[in-house]
ZALO-627748 format. One line per field, with one value per residue (C-alpha): residue in one letter; x, y, z. Coordinates in pm, 1 decimal. Layout:
BEGIN
r	A  ...
u	X  ...
v	Y  ...
w	Z  ...
This chain:
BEGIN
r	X  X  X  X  X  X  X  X  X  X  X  X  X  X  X  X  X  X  X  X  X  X  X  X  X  X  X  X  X  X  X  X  X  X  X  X  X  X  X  X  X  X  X  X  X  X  X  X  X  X  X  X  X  X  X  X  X  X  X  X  X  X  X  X  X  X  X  X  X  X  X  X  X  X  X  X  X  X  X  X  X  X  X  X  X  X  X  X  X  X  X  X  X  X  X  X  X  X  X  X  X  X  X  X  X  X  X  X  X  X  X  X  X  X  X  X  X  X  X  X  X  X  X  X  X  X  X  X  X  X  X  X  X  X  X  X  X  X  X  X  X  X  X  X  X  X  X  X  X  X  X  X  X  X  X  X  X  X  X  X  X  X  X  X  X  X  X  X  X  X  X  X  X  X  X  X  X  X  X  X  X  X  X  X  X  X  X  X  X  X  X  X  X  X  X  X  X  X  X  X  X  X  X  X  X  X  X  X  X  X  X  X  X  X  X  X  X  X  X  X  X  X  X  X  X  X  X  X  X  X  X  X  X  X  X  X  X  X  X  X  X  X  X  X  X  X  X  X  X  X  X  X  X  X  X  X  X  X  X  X  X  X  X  X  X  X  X  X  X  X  X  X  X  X  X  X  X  X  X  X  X  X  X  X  X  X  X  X  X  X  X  X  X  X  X  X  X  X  X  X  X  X  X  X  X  X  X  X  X  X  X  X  X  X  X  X  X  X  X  X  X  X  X  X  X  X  X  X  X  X  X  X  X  X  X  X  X  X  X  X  X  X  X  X  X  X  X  X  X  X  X  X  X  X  X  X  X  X  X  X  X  X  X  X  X  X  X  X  X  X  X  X  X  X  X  X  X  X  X  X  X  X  X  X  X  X  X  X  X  X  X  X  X  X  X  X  X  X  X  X  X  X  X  X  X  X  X  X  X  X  X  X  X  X  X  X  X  X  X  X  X  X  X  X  X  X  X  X
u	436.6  641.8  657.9  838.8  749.0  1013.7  969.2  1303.2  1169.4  1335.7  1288.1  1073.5  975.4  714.6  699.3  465.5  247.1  363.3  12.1  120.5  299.0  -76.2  -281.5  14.7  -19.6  -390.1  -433.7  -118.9  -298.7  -629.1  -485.4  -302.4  -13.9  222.2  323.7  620.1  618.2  952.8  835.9  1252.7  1103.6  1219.8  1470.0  1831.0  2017.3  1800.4  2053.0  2020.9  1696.1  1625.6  1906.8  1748.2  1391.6  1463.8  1653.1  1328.6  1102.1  1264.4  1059.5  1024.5  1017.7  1119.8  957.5  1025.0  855.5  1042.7  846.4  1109.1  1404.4  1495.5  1357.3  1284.7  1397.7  1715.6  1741.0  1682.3  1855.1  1853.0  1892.8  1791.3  1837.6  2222.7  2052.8  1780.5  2061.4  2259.9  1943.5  1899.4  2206.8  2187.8  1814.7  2002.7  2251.2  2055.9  1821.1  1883.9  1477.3  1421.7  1390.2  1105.0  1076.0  765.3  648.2  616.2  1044.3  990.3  773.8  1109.0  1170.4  1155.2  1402.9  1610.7  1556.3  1585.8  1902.1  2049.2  1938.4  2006.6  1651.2  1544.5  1210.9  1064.0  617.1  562.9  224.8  -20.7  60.7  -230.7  -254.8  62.2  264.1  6.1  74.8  484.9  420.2  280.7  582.0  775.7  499.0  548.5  946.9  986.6  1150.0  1017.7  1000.6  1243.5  939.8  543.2  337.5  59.5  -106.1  -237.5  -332.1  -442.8  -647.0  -1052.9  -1272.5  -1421.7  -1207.1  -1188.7  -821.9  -767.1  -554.5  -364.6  -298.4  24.0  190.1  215.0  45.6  216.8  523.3  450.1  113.5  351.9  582.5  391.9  247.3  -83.3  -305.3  -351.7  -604.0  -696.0  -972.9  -849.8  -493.9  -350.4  -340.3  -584.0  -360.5  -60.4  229.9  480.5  740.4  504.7  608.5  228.3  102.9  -116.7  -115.5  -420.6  -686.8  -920.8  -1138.8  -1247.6  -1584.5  -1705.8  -1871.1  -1526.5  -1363.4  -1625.6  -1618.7  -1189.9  -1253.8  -1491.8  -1276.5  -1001.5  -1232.0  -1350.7  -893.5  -890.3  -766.8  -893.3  -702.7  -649.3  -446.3  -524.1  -287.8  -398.6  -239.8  -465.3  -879.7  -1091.2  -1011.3  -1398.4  -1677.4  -1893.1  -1708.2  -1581.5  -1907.7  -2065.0  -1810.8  -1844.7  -2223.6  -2168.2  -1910.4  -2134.3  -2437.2  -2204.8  -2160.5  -1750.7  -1614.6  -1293.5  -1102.6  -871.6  -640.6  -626.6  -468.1  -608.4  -580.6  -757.3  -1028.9  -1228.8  -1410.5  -1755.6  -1889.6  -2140.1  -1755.7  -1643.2  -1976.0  -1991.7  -1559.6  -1640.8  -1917.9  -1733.1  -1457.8  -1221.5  -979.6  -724.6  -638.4  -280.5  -339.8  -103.4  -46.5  254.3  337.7  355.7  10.4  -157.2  86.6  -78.3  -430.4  -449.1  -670.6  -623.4  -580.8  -1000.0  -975.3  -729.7  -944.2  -1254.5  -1078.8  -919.8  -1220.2  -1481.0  -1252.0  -1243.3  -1599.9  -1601.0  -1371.5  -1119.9  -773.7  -564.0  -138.1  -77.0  231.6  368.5  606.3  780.7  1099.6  995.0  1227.0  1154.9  974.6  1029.9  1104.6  809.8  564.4  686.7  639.7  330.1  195.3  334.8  143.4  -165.2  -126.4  -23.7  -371.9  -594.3  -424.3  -462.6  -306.8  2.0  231.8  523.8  727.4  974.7  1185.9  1364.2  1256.7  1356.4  1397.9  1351.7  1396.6  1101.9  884.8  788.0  1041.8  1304.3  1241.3  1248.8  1588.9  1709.7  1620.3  1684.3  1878.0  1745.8  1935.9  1899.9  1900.4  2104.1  2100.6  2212.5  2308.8  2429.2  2385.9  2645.2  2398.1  2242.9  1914.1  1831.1  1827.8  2065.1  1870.0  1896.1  1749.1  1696.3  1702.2  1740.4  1576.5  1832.7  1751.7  1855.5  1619.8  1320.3  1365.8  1370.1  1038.9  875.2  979.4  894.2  511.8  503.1  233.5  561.0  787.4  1080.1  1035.8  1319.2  1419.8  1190.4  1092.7  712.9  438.8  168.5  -121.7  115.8  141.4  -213.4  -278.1  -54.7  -177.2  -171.5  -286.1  -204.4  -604.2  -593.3  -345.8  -464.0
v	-717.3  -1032.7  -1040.9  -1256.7  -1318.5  -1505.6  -1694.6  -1679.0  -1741.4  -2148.8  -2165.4  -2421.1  -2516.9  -2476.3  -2446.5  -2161.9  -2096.2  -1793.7  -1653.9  -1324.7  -1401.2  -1585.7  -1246.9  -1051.7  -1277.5  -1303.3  -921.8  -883.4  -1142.3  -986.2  -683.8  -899.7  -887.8  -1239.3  -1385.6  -1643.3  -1764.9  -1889.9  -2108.9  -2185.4  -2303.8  -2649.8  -2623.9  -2762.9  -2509.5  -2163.7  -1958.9  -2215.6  -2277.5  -1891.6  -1847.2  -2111.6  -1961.0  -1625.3  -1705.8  -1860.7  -1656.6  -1303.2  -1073.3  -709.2  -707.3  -925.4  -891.7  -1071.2  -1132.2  -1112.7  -1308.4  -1215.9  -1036.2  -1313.6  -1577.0  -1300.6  -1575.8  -1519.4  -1893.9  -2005.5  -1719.8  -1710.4  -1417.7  -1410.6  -1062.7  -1205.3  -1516.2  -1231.9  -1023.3  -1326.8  -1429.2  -1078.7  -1052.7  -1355.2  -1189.7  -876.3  -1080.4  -1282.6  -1048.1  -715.9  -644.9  -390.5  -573.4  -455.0  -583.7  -630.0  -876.4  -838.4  -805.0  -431.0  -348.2  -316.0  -34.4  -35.9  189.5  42.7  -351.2  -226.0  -87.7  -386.8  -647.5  -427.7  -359.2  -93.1  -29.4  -91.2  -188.6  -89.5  -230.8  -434.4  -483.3  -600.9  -321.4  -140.1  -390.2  -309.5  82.6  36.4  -121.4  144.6  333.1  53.8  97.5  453.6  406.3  648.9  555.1  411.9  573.4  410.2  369.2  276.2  309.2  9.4  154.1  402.0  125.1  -131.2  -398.5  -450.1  -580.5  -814.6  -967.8  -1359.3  -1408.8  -1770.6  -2003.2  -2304.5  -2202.5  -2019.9  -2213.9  -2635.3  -2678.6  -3009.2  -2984.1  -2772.9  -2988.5  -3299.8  -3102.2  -2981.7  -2692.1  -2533.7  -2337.5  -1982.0  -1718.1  -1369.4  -1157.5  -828.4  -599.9  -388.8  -366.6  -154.6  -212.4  -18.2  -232.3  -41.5  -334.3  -473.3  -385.9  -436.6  -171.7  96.8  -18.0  94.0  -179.4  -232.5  -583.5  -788.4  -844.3  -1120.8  -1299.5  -1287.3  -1454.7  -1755.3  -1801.9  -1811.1  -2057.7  -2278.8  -2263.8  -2420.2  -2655.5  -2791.8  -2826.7  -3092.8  -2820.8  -2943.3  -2754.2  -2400.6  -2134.8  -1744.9  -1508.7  -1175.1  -1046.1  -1127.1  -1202.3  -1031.4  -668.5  -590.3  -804.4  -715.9  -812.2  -1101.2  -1235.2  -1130.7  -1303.5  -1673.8  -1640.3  -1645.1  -1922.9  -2130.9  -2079.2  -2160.1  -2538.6  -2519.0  -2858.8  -2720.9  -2689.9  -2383.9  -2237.3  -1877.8  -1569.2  -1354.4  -1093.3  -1052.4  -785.5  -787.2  -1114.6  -1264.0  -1599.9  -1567.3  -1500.3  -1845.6  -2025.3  -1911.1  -2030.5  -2325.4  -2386.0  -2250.8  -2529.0  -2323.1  -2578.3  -2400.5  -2049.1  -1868.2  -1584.3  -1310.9  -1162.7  -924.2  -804.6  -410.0  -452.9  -603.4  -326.7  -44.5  -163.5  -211.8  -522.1  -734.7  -1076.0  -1114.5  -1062.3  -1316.3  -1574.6  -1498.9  -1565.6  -1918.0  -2054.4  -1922.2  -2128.8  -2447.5  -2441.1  -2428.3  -2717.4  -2461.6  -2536.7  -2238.1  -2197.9  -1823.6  -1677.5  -1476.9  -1215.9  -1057.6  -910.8  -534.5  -253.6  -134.4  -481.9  -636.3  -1055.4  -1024.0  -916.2  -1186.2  -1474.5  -1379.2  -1338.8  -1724.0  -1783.8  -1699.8  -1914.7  -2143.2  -2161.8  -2067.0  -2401.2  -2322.2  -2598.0  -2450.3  -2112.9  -2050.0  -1780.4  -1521.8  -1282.7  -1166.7  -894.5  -824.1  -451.1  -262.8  62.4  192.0  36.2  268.1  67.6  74.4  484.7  449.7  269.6  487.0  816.1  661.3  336.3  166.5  205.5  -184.3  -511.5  -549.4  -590.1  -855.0  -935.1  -697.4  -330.9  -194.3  -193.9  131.2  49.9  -298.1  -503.6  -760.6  -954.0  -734.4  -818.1  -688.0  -887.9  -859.3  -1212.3  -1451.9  -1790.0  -2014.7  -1770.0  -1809.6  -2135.7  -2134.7  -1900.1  -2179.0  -2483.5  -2822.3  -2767.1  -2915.7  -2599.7  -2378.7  -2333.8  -2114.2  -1993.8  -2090.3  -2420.2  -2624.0  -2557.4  -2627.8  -2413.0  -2385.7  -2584.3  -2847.8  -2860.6  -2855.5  -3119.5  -3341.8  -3594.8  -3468.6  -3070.3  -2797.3  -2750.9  -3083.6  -2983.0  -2845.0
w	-3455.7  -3352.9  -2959.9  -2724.3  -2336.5  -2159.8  -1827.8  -1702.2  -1319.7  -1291.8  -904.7  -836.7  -484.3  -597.9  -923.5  -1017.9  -1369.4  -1511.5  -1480.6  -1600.5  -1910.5  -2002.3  -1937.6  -2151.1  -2451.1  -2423.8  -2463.0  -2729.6  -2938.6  -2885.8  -3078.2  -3341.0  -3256.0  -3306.2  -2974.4  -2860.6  -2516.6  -2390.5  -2099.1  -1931.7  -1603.7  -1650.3  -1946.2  -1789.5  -2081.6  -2048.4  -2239.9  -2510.5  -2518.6  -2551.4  -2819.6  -3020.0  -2982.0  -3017.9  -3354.6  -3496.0  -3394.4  -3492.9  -3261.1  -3255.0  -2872.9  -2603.8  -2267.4  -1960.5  -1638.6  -1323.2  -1039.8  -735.7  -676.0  -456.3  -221.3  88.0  327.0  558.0  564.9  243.2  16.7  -356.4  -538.6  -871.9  -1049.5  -1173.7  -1334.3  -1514.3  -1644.6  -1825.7  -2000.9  -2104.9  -2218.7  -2442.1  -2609.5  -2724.2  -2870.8  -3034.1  -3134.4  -3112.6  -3008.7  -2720.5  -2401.1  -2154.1  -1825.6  -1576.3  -1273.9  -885.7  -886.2  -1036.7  -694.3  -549.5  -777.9  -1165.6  -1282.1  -1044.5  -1142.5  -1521.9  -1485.2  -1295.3  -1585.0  -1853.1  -1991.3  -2184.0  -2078.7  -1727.3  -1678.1  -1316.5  -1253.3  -1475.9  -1834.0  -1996.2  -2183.2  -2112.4  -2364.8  -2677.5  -2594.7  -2583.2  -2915.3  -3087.4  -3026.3  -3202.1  -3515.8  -3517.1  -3505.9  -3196.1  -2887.4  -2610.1  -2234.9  -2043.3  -1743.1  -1795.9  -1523.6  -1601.6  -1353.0  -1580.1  -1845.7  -1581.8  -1771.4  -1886.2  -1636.5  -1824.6  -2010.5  -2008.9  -2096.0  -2256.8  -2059.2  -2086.5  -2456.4  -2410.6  -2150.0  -2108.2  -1747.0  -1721.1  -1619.8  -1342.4  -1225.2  -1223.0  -985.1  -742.0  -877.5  -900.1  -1199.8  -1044.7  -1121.8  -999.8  -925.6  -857.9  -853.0  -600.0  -222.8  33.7  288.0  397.9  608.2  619.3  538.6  202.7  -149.5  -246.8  18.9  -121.4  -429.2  -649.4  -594.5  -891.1  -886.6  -1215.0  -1335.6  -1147.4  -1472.0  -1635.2  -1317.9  -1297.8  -1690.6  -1647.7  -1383.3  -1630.2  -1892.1  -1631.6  -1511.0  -1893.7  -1958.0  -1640.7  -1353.5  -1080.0  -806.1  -791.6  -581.6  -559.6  -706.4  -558.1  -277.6  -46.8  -161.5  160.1  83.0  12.2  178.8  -94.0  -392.6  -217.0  -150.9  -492.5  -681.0  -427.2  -493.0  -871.1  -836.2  -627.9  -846.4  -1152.9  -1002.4  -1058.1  -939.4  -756.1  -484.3  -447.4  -173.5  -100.3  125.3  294.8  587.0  925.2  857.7  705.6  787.9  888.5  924.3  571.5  408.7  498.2  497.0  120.3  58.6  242.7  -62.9  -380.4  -286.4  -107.4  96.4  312.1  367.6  448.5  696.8  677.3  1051.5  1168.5  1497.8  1366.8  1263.9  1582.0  1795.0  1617.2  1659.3  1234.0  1435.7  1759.8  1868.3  1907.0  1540.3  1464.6  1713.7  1522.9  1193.7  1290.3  1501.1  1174.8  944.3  1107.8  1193.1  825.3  778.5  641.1  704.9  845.2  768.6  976.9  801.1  1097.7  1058.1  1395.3  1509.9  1400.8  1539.3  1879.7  1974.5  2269.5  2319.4  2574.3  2315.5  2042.4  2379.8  2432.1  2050.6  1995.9  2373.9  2187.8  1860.5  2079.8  2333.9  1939.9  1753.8  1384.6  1193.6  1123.0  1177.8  1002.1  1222.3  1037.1  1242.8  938.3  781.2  408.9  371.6  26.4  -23.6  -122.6  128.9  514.7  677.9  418.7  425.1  759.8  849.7  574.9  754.3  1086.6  1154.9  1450.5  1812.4  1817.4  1641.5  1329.7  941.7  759.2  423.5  155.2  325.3  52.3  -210.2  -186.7  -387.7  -116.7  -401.1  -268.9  29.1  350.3  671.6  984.3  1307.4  1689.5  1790.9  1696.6  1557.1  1949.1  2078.2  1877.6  1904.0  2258.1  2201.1  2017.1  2214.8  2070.1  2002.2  1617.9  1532.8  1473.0  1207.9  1149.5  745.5  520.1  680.2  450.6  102.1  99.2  67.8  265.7  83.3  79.7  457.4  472.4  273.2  515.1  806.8  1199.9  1245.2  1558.0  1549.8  1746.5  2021.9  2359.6
């Protein structure tokens, strides 16, 4: 069958390689099925552009990925779901082929999302090898479940999908952007405020990672940034898989996330070695508060890096219910004394409905703070915040030490800061 992934995802600061749309049409060609990727990253007439492919190209099925619901910054909102829906609309009229939807956006909630852009079908969850099964519904000519849980499909371990074939890397290396990759799916973690908490966590086959990464290597990538949630969810198949990229002499450097625990000093002695560059540590304030791990932790983590040479960017998220400004002064105290070379400070929290905290304020608003943006829409799809510590006083919090950063005021991302002259690791 003819099938049709569209990249309708056109924000692009920075621009990011629709990773998944190359996985999808790896494994839909793998089972012979006739694939059409409609890259409109950088097209300045999307609806055009898609008419005009979609006309050609006839498919059975259209799918698209949706990256974000919206940018998830107070100060810096975009919402993109309206922008989805028109470009949906224009496939059906064009083509008349069921439209499925998938990407992170459906985390929020997939019947939900599907309903707002007007697609038939909803992929919650990986969809490697969900896509292939919807298909065979088409074959059969029975109708398709409105909701796919890819979960249940998930994808083969060792599978080495192709890359660069489906999708012209130069655009977005020319802008900024960076080839991804992953190693595994999923989420062992459970913050409360995360759409990716909990979700289930399944790794790849370490072989088929490295041999990815080779095939990257032998196109000209030379710089790389990790797609999973966060990589140090496992100590073991963390280190497994650096020992067979070290071994594998891969000439690259590559940028990463990752979370407080679990860490040691072997795991960054062997990510100093495979090439790893800088590092984005995810901290909140709920987390350290209910002892998920403590400041020694985050000390360890920062000092271990740059003994390493590793550059550190903390993405630090604060202004929880029930939180006193004491406990945020004190938190930014301690960045302050550790140095890392950067901290990016959010007191806005984006609340979705299906996350603990969206339950949460749902069952029980809190007595104080308030919530901003678009509280009419019952399903939080809209951008909706809540906030107590307003924006004079954080920046009262943070003074004028150059370490901090409110989020949203500048569009960079964080290997892009690091890559800049003058550090906080070299402040007092």
């Amino acid at each position: 069958m003819r099938v049709a992934l569209v990249n309708p995802n056109r924000y692009l600061e920075p621009p990011v390689i629709p990773l998944g749309l190359e996985y999808l049409a790896h494994y839909l060609d793998r089972e012979g099925h006739e694939v059409e990727v409609v890259d409109l990253a950088f097209t300045p007439e999307p609806a055009q552009e898609l008419s005009g492919r979609l006309s050609a190209f006839r498919p059975h099925l259209v799918g698209f990925s949706l990256r974000n619901l919206d940018t998830s910054l107070y100060h810096d909102p975009l919402f993109f779901l309206d922008e989805f829906a028109e470009l949906i609309s224009v496939a059906r009229k064009v083509c008349g082929a069921p439209v499925v939807v998938g990407g992170t956006a459906l985390l929020a909630g997939p019947r939900e999302v599907a309903e707002y852009v007007g697609a038939d079908c909803a992929v919650y969850g990986p969809g490697e090898r969900a896509l292939p099964h919807l298909l065979r519904y088409l074959e059969a000519g029975s109708e398709m479940p409105r909701l796919v849980d890819g979960w249940e499909h998930s994808f083969d371990r060792g599978e080495v999908p192709a890359r660069g074939r489906w999708v012209d890397y130069g655009p977005y290396l020319r802008e900024r952007g960076l080839a991804g990759f992953t190693t595994q799916t999923g989420c062992l973690g459970g913050c409360d405020f995360c759409l990716e908490a909990g979700l289930p966590w399944r790794t790849r086959d370490p072989r088929a990672v490295v041999s990815e990464l080779a095939s990257l290597r032998e196109a000209g990538v030379r710089e790389l940034h990790l797609c999973d949630c966060e990589f140090n969810q496992d100590l073991d198949s963390c280190k497994e898989l650096l020992h067979l990229w070290i071994s594998s002499g891969l000439d690259l450097e590559w940028s990463l996330y990752m979370k407080p625990l679990p860490h040691d000093e072997g795991l960054f002695r062997l990510l100093r070695r495979s090439g790893a560059v800088s590092v984005t540590l995810s901290v909140d304030s709920r987390s350290l508060a209910t002892g998920k791990y403590g400041l020694l932790d985050l000390q360890s983590f920062v000092e271990l890096a740059r003994r390493r040479d590793l550059r550190v960017a903390v993405d630090l998220l604060v202004g929880f219910p029930g939180e006193e400004e004491g406990e945020v002064r004190d938190l930014l105290d301690f960045f302050r004394a550790v140095r890392p070379d950067t901290v990016g400070v959010n007191a806005w929290i984006r609340v979705y409905k299906y996350t603990g905290m969206g339950k949460e304020v749902r069952r029980r608003p809190p007595r104080s703070g308030t919530f901003l943006g678009s509280g009419g829409d019952p399903d939080f799809l809209r951008p909706l915040y809540y906030n107590w510590l307003s924006m004079e006083k954080l920046c009262e919090l943070i003074g004028e030490d150059p370490l901090f950063r409110v989020e949203g005021l500048e569009r960079r991302s964080n290997y892009e800061r690091l890559r800049g002259p003058g550090t906080g690791a070299s402040g007092g």
